[in-house]
C-alpha positions in Angstrom: 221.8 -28.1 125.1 219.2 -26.5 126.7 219.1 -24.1 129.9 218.5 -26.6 132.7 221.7 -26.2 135.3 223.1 -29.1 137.2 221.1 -28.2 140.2 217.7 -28.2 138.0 218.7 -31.5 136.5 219.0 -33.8 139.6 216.0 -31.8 141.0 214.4 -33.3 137.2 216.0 -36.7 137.8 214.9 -36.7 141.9 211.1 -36.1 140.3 211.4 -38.4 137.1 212.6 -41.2 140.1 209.8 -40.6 142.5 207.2 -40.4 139.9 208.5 -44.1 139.0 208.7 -45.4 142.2 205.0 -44.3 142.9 203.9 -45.7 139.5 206.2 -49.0 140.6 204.7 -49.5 143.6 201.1 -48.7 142.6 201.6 -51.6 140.0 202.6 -53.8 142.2 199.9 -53.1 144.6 197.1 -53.2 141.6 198.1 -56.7 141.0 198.2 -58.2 144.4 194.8 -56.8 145.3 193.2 -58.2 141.9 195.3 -61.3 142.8 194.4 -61.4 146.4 190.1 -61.1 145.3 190.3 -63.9 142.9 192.3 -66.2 144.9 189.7 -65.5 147.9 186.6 -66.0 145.3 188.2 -69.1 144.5 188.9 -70.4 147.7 185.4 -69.7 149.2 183.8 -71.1 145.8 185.9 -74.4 146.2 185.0 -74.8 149.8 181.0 -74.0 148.9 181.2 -76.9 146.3 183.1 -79.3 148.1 181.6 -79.1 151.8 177.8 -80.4 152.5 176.9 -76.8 152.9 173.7 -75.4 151.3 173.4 -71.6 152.4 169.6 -70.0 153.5 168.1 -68.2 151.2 168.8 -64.8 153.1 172.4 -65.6 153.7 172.5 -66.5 150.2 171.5 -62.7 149.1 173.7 -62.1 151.3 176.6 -63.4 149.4 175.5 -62.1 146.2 175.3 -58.7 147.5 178.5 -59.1 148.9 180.2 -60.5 145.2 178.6 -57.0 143.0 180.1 -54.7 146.4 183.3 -56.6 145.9 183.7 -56.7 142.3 182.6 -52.9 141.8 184.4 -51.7 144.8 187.5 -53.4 143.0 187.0 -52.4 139.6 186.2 -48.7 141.3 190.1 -49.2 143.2 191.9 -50.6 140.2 190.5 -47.4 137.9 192.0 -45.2 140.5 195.3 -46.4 140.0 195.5 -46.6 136.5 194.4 -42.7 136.5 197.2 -42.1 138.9 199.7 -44.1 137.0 198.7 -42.3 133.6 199.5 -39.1 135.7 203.1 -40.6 136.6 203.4 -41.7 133.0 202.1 -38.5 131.8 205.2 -36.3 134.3 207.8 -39.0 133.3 207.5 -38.6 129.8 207.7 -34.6 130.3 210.8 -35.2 132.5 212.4 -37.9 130.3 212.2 -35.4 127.3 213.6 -32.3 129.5 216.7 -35.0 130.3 216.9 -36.1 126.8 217.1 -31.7 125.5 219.8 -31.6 128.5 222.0 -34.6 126.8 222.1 -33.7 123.3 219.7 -36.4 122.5 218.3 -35.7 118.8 214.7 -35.4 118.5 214.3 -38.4 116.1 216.4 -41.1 118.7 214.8 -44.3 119.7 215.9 -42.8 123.5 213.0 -40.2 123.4 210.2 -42.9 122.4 208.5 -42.4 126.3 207.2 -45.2 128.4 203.9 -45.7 126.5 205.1 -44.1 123.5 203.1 -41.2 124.1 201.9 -39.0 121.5 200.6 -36.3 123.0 203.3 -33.3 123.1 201.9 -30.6 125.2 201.9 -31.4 128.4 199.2 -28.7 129.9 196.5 -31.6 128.7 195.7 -33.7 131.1 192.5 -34.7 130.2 190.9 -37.3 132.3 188.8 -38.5 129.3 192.6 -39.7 128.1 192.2 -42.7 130.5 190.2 -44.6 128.5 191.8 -45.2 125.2 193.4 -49.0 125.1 196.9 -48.0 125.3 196.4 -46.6 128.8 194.4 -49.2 130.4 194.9 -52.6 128.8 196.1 -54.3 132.3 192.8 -53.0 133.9 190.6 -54.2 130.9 192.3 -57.9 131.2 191.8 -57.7 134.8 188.0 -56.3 134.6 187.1 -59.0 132.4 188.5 -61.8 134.4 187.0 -60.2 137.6 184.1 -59.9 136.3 183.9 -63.3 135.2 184.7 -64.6 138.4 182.8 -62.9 139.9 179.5 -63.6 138.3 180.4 -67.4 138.7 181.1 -66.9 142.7 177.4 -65.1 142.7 176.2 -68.1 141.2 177.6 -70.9 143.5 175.3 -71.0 146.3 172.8 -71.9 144.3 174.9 -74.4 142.3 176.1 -75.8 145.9 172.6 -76.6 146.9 171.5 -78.2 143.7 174.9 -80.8 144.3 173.5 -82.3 147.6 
């Protein structure tokens, strides 16, 4: 057992249950926003090839500008919360191993293995440069390349609109 008293463990659960709800909330957040942008890109798209509209050429720069603010303003919001969530992950898996010490857990049980199975063991290293290895942001990789994607096709529409009528 180690030296934590009671009152320093629920202060240790109180933070390892914040920490989650933060990181719960942020990934529910990331996903309705990356959600939200491709179902609008999709609905404007549909209505831009479906309706007799053909766009001027100035409102048509216009929209293209529009698509690259959008997508990088959206990539730029959705690498912001994976570097707070790594954060959260990064104090949870400090916390869980502080609960695990407290219980008697041995160091070899499946119980330790932390939320991305972590391998780093000092916790004084929070290197931002961390962020980018797979492990930590395979959600925002998936969701870069399918924003990406849509968004290139969205920039290309108007001109595709036209070229229908």
């Amino acid at each position: 057992m180690s030296d934590v008293n009671a009152l320093d463990l629920e202060t240790v659960r109180f933070l390892y249950d914040k920490r989650m709800t933060l990181f719960n909330v942020r990934r529910e957040h990331e996903w309705k926003v990356i959600f939200g942008v491709l179902i609008m890109l999709g609905a404007v798209d549909a209505t831009l090839l479906t309706k007799p509209i053909c766009l001027s050429h100035g409102i048509k720069i216009f929209w293209q500008i529009g698509i690259i603010i959008l997508c990088v303003a959206t990539l730029l919001y959705e690498w912001g919360i994976q570097a707070r969530n790594r954060v959260d992950r990064r104090v949870m898996d400090r916390l869980q191993q502080i609960l695990c010490d407290y219980g008697g857990i041995p160091p070899k049980s499946g119980i330790r293995i932390c939320v991305d199975g972590e391998t780093e063991r000092r916790m004084g290293e929070l290197n931002p440069d961390r962020l980018v290895h797979p492990t930590y942001i395979w959600a925002l990789l998936s969701q870069a390349v399918v924003l990406v994607l849509a968004c290139v096709l969205s920039f290309l529409v108007p001109g595709a609109a036209c070229d229908l009528l």
